[in-house]
Every structure is written in C-alpha cells, then in structure tokens.
Backbone as ProteinMPNN parsed JSONL, in Angstrom:
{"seq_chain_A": "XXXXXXXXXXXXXXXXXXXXXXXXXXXXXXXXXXXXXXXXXXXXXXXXXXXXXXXXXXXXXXXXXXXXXXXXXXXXXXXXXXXXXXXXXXXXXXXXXXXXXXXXXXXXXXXXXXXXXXXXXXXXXXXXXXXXXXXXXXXXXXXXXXXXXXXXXXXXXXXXXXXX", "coords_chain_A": {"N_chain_A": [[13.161, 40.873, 24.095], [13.125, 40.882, 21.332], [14.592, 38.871, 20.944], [12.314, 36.861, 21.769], [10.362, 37.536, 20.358], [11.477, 36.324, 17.675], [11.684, 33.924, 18.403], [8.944, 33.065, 18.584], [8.363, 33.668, 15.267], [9.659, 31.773, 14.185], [8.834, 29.68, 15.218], [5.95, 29.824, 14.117], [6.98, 29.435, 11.758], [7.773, 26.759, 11.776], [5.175, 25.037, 12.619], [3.977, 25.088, 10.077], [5.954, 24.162, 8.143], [5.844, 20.867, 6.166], [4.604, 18.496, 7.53], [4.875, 14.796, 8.142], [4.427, 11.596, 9.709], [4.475, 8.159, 10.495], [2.485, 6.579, 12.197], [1.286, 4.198, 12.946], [1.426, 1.163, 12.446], [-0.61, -2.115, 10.855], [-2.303, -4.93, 10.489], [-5.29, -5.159, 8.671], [-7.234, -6.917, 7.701], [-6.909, -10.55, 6.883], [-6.433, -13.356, 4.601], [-5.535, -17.204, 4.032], [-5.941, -19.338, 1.665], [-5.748, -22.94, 0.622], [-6.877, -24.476, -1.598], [-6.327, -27.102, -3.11], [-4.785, -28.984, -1.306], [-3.378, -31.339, 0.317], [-3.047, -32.469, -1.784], [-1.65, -30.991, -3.761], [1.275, -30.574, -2.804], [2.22, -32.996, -3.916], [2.943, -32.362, -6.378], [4.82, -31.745, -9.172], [6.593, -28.551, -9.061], [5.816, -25.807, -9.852], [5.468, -22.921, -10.28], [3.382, -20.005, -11.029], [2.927, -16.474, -10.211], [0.633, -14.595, -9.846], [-0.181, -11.437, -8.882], [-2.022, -8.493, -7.613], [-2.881, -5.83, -7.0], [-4.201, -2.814, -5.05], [-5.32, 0.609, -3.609], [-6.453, 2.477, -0.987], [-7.187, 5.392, 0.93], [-8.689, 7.125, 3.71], [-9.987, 9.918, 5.395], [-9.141, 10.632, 8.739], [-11.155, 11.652, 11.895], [-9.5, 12.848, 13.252], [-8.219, 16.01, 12.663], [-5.312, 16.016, 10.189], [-4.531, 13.09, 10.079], [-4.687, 9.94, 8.588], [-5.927, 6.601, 7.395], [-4.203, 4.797, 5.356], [-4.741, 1.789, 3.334], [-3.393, -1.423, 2.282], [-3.727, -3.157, -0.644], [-3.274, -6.396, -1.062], [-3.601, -9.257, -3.441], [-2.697, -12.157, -3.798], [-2.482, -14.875, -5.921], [-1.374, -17.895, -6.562], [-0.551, -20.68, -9.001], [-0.141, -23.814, -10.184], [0.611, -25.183, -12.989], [-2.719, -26.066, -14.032], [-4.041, -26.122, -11.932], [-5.236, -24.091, -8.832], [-2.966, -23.274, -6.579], [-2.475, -21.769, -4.018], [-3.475, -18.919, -2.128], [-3.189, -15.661, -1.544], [-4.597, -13.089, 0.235], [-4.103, -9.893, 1.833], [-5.234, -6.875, 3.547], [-2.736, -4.765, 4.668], [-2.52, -1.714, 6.804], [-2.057, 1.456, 7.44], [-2.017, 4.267, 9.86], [-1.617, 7.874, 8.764], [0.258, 10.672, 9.988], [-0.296, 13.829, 8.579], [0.428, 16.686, 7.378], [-0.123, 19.988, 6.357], [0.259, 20.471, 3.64], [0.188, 20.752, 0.019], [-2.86, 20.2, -1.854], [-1.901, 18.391, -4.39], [0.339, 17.462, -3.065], [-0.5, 15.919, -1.663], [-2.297, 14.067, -2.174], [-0.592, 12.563, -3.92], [1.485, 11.62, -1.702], [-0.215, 9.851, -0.505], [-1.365, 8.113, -2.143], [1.032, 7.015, -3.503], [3.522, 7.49, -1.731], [2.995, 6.552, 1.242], [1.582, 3.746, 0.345], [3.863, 2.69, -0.541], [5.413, 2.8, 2.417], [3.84, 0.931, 3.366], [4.222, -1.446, 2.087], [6.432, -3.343, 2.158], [6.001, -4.757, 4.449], [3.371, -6.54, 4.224], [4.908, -7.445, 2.095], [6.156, -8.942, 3.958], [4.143, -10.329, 5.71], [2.59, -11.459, 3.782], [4.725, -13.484, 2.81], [5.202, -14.895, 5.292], [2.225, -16.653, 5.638], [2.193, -18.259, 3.403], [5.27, -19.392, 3.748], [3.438, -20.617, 6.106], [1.716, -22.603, 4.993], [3.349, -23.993, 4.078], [4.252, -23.77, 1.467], [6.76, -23.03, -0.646], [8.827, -20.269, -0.229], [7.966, -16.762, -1.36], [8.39, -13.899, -2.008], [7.775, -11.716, -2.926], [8.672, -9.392, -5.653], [9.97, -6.063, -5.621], [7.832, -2.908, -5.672], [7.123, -0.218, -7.358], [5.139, 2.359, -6.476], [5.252, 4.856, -7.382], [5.271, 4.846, -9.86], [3.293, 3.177, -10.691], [1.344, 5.302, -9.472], [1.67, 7.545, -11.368], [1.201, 6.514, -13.325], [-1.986, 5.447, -12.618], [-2.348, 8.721, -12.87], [-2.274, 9.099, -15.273], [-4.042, 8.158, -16.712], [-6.87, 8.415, -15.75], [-6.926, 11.509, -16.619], [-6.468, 10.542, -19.701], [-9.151, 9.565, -19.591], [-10.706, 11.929, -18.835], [-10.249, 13.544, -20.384], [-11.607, 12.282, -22.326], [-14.55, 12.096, -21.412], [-15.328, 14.78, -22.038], [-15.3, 15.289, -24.731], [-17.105, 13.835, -25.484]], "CA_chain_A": [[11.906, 41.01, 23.387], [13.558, 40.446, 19.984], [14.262, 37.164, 20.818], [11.214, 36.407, 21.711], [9.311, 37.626, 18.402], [12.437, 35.561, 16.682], [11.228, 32.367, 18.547], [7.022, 32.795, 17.959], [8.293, 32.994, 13.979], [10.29, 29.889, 13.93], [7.59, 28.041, 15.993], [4.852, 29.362, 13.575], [7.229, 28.467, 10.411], [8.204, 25.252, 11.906], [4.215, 24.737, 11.858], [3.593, 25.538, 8.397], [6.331, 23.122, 7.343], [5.156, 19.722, 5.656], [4.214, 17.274, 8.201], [5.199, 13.079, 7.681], [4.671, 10.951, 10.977], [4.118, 7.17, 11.184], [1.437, 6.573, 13.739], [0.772, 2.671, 13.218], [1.021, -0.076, 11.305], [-1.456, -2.888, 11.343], [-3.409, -6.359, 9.539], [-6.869, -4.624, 8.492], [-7.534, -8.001, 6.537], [-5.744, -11.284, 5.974], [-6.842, -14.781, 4.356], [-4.726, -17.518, 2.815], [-6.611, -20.462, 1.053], [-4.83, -23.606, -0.254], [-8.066, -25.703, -2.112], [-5.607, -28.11, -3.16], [-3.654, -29.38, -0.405], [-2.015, -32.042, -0.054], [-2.787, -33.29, -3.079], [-0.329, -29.948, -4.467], [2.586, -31.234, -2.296], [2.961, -34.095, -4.484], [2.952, -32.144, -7.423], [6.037, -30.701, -9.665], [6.472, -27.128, -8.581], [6.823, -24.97, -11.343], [4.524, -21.85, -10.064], [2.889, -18.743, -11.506], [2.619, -15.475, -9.355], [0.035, -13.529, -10.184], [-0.337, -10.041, -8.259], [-3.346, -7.873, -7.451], [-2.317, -4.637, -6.002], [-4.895, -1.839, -4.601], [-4.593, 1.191, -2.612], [-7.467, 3.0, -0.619], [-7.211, 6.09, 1.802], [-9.559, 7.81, 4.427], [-9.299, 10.85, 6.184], [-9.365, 10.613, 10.08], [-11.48, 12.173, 12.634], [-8.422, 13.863, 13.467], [-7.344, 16.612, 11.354], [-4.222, 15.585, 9.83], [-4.644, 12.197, 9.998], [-5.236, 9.5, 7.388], [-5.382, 5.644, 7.378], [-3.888, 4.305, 3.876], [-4.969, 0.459, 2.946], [-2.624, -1.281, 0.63], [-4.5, -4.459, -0.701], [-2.836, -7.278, -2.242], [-4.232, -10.652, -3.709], [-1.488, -12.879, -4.539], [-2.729, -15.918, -6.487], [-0.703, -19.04, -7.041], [-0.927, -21.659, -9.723], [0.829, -24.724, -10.385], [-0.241, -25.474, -13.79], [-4.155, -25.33, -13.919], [-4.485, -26.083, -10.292], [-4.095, -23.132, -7.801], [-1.978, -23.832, -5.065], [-3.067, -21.063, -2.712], [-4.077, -17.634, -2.336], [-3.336, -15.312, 0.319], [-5.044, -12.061, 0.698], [-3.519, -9.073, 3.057], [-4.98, -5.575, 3.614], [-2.041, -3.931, 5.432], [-2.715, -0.585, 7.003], [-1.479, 2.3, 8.552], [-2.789, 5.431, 9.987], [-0.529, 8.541, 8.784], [-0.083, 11.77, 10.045], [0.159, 14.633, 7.746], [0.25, 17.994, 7.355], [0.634, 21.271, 5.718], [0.667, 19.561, 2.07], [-1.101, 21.06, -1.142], [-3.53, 18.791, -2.569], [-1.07, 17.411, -5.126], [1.403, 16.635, -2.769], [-1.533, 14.926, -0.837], [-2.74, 13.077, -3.444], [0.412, 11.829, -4.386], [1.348, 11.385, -0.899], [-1.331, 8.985, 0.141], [-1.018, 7.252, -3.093], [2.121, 6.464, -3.861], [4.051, 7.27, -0.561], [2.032, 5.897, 1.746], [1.742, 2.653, -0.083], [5.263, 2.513, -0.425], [5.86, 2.502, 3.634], [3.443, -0.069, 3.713], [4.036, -2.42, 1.388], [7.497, -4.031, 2.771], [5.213, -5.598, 6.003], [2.314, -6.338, 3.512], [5.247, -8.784, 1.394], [6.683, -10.196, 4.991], [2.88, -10.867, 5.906], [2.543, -12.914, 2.438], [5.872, -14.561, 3.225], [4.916, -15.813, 6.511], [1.219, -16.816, 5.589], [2.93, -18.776, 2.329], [5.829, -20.634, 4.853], [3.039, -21.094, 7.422], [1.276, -23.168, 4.356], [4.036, -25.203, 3.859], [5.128, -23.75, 0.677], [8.161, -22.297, -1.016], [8.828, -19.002, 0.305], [7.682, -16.339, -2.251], [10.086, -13.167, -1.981], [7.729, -10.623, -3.664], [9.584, -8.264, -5.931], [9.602, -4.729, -5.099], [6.893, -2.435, -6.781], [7.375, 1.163, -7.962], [4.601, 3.346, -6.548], [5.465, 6.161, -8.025], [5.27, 5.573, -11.328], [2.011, 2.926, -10.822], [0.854, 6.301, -9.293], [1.362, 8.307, -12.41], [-0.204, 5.654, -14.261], [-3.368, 6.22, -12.984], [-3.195, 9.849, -13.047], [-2.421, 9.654, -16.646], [-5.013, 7.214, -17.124], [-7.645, 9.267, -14.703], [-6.94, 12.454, -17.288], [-7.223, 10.338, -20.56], [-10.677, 9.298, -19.487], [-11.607, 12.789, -18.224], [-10.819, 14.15, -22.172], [-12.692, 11.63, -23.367], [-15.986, 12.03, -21.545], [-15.19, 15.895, -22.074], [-15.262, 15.322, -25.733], [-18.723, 13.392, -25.847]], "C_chain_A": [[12.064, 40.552, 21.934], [13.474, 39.043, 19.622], [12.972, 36.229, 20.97], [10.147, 36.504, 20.648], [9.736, 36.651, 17.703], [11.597, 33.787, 16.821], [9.7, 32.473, 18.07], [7.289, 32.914, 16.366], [8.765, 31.842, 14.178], [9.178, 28.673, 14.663], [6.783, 28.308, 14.876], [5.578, 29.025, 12.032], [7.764, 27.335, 10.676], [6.182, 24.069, 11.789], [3.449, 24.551, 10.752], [4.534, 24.518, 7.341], [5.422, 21.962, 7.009], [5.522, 18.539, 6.873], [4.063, 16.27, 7.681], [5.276, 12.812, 9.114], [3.814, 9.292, 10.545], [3.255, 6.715, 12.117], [1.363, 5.222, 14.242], [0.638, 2.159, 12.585], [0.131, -1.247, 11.261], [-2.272, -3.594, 10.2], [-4.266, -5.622, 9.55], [-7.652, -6.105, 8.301], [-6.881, -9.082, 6.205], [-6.63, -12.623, 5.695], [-5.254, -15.366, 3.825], [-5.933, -19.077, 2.783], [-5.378, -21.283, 0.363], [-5.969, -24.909, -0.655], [-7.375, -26.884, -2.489], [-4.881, -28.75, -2.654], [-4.313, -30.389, 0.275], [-2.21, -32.392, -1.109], [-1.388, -32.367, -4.078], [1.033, -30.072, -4.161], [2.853, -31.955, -3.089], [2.909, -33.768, -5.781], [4.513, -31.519, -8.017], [5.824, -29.426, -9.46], [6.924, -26.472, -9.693], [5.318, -23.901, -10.848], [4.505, -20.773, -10.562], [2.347, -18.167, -10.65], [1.602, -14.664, -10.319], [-0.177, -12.435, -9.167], [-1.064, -9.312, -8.219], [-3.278, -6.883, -6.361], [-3.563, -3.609, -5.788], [-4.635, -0.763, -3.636], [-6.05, 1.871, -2.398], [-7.341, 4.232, 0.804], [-8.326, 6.603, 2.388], [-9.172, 8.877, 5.357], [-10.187, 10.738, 7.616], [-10.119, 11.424, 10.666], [-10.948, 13.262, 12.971], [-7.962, 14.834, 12.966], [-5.503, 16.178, 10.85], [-3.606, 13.817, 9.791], [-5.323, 10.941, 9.435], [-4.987, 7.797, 7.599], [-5.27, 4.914, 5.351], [-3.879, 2.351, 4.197], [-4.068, 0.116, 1.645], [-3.068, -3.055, 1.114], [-3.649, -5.367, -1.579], [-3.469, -8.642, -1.795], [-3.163, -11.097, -4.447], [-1.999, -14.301, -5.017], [-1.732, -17.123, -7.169], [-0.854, -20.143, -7.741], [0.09, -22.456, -9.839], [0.206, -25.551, -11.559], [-1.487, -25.519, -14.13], [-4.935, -25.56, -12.564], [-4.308, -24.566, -9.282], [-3.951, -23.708, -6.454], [-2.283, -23.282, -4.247], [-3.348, -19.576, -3.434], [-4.341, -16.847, -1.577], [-3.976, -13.393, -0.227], [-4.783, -10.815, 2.275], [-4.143, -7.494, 2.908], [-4.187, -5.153, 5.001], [-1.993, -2.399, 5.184], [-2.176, 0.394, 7.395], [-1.827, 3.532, 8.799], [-0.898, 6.398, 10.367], [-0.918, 9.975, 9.318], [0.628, 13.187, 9.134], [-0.372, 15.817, 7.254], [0.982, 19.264, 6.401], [1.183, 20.718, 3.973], [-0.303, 20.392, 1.567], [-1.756, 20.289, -1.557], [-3.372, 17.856, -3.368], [-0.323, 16.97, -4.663], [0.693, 15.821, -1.728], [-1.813, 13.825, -1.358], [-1.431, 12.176, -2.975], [1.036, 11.256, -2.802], [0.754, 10.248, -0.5], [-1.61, 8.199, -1.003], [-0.208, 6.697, -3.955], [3.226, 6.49, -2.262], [4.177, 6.042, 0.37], [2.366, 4.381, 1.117], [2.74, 2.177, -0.033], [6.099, 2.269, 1.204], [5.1, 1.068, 3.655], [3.955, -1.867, 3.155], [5.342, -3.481, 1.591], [6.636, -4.857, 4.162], [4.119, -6.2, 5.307], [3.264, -7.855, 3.248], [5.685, -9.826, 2.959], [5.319, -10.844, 5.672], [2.803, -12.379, 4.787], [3.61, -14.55, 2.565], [5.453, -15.782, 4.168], [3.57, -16.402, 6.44], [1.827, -17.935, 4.4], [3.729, -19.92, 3.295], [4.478, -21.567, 5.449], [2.344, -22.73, 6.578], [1.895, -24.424, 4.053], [4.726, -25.525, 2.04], [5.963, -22.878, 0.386], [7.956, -20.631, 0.047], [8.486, -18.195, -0.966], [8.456, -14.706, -2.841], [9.313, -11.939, -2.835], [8.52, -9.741, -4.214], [8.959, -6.954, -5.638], [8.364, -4.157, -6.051], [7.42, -0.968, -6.436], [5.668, 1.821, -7.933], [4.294, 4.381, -7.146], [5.14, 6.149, -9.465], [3.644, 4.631, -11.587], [0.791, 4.373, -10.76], [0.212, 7.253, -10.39], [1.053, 7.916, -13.625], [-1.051, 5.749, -14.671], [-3.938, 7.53, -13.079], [-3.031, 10.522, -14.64], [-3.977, 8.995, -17.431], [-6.39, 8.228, -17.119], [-7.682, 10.452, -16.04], [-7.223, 12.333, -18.748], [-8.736, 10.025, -20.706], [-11.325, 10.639, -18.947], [-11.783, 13.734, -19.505], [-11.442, 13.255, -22.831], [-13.87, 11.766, -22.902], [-16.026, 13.681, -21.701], [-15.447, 16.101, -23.862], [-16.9, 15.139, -26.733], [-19.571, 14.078, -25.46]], "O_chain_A": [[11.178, 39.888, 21.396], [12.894, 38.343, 18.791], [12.733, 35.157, 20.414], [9.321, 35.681, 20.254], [8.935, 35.965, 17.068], [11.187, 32.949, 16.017], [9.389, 31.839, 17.061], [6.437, 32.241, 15.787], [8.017, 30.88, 14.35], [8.926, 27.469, 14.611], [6.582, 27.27, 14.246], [4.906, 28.445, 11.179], [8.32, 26.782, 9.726], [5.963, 22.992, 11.235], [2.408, 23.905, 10.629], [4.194, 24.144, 6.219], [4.287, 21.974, 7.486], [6.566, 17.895, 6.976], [3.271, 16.252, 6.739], [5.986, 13.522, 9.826], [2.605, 9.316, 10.312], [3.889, 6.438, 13.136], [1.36, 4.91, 15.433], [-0.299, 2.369, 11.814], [0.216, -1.479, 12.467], [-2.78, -3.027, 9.232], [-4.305, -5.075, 10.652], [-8.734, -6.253, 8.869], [-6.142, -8.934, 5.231], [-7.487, -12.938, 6.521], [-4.272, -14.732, 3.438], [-6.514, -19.612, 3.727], [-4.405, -20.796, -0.212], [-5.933, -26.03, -0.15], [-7.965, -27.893, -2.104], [-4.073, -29.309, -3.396], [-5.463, -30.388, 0.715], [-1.156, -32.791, -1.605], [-0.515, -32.859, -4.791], [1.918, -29.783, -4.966], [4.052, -31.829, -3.337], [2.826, -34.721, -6.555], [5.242, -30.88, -7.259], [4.671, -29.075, -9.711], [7.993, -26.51, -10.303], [4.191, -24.293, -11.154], [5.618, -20.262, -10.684], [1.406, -18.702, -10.064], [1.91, -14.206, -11.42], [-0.518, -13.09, -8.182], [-1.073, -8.998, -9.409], [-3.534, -7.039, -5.167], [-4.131, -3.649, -6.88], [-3.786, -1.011, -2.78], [-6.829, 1.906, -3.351], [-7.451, 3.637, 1.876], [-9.254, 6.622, 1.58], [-8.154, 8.787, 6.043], [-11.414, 10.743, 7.716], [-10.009, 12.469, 10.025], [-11.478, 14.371, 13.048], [-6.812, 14.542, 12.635], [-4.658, 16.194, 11.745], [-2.454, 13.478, 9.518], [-6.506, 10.789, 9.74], [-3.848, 7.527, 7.981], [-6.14, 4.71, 4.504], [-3.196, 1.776, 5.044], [-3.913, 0.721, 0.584], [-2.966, -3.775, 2.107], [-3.374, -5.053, -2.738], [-3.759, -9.098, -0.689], [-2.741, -10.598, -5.49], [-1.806, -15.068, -4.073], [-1.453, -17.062, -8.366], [-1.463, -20.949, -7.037], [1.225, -22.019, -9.649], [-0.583, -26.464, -11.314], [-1.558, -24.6, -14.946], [-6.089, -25.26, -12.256], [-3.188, -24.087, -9.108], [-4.614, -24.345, -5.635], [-2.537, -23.997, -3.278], [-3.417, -19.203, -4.605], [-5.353, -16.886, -0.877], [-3.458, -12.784, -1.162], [-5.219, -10.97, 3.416], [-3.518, -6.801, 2.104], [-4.701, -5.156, 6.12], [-1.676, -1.812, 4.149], [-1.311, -0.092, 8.123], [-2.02, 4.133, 7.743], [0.079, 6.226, 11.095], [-2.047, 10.451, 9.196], [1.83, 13.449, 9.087], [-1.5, 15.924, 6.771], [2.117, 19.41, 5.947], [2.296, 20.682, 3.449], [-1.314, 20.775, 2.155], [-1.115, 19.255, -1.744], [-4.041, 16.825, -3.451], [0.18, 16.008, -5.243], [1.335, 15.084, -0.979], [-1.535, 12.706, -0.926], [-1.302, 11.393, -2.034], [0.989, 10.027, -2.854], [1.589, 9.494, -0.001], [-2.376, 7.305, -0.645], [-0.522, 6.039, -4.947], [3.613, 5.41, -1.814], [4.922, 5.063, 0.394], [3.441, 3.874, 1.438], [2.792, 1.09, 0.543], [7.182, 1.687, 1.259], [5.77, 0.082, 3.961], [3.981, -2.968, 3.704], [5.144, -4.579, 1.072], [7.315, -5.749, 4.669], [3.531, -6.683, 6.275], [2.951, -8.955, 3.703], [5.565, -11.048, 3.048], [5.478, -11.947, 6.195], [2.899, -13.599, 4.913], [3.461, -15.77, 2.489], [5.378, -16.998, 3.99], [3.465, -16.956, 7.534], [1.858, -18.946, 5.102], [3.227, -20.998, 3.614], [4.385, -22.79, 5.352], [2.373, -23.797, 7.191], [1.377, -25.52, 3.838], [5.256, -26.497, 1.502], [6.025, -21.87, 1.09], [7.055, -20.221, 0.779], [8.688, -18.908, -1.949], [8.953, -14.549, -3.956], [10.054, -11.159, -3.433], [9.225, -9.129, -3.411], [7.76, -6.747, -5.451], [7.956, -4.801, -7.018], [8.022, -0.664, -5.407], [4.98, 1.848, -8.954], [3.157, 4.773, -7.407], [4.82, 7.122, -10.148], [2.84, 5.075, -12.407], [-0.174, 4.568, -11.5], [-0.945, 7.654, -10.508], [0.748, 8.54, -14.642], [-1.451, 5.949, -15.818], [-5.121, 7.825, -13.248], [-3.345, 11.611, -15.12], [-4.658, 9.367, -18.387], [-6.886, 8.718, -18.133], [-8.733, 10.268, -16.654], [-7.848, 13.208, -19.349], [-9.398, 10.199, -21.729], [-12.497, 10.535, -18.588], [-12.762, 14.422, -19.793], [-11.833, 13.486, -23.976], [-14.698, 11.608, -23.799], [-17.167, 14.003, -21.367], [-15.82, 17.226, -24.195], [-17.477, 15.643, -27.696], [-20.747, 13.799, -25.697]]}, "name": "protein", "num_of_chains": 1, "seq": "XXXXXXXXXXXXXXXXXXXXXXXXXXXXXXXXXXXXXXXXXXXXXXXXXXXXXXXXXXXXXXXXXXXXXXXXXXXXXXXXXXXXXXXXXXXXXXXXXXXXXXXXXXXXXXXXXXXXXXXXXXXXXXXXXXXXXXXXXXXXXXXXXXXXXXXXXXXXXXXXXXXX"}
C-alpha cells in the first residue's frame, strides 16, 4: 500500500515537472528571388549580407502546445545591384508544459528560436547553392541575449508611455 501511495506521488511530481518535447519541424514559407541573373554571374563578387530576423508564436488547440515561426530575410548585394533574396519562415510546433509565464515567454522566444534556426540557415544554404551562388554559411545568432534586448527595450517604452 505504501508503495503504491510512493508511486501516485512520483507520477503526479513527474507531471508537475517542466515539460520540453519537439513535435515537428517544418517550411511554413520560403521564396528566393535573383532579379539580376545572369547578368550577376558575370559580375566581381564582393557581397553584402544583410539579415532580417523575426520570431512569432501561437498557442495550439492543444493545451501545451505551441507552434514558434522563426522568419528570416536574407538580402544580398553585390555593389548596388542585389544578387538575390531568399526568404524562409521555418517552423515548429513545441510541446510544453508546467512553465511560469517567464519561463514561457522566454522559452518561446529565445529557446524555441534557437532549435529552429540551424534548419532555417541549411534551408538558406540550399536555396542560395540551388541559385547558383556562393554558399552563404550564416553565422550563428544569440537568442538569448536578442531576447533580452527586446525585453529591455519592451520595459523602456512601457516607462516612457507611463511617464506621459
């Protein structure tokens, strides 16, 4: 009988722990444009990355379940021409549980993003090759601290309309 009380706690504090699961990864969104091609082939390559990062969550039908969008616009120039321009929202529906609302938040906006965003640059990669130019090799990005970016940002703008 003991044991049996012992096991119904550990099941209901193994419920109460913080739930992280993977569910699915997946293209929401992809373009790539190259307005200049071929004429850009026969140009000197000397290119400028520009970067255009976004992040967007929704909460599922499901309880505990969330799909996080991580948007990037990668824009390429080759002096005042652009060379291409690929567009990727890569998605993924997470499951997650038993979190406080700050470790939700943060969670689903910096986490989150952070699983995604390694399939997001090999998307770009292969959309870039498929184009017929260089490979592009995105550098990593730092979630976490873009994160606490905007929630410093988010808090200077909430004492300033607090002020007016």
């Amino acid at each position: 009988m003991a044991d049996n009380q012992r096991s119904q706690e550990q099941q209901q504090s193994q419920e109460q722990q913080p739930q992280f699961a993977l569910q699915r990864i997946y293209i929401k969104d992809l373009s790539f444009e190259s307005p200049k091609s071929p004429k850009m082939f026969k140009s000197q390559w000397q290119p400028e990355v520009k970067l255009d990062l976004n992040t967007t969550n929704t909460a599922l039908e499901e309880e505990g379940l969330y799909e996080v969008v991580l948007s990037l616009t990668v824009t390429v120039t080759n002096g005042e021409e652009t060379a291409f321009m690929v567009e990727v929202e890569q998605a993924g529906i997470f499951l997650i549980r038993n979190l406080d609302a700050a470790q939700l938040h943060h969670t689903l906006g910096a986490f989150c993003p952070n699983v995604l965003f390694p399939y997001a640059r090999e998307t770009v990669d292969n959309m870039v090759n498929r184009g017929s130019f260089p490979a592009l090799m995105l550098a990593p990005v730092n979630f976490d601290a873009l994160y606490a970016q905007a929630m410093q940002q988010a808090q200077q703008e909430a004492a300033a309309e607090s002020v007016q």
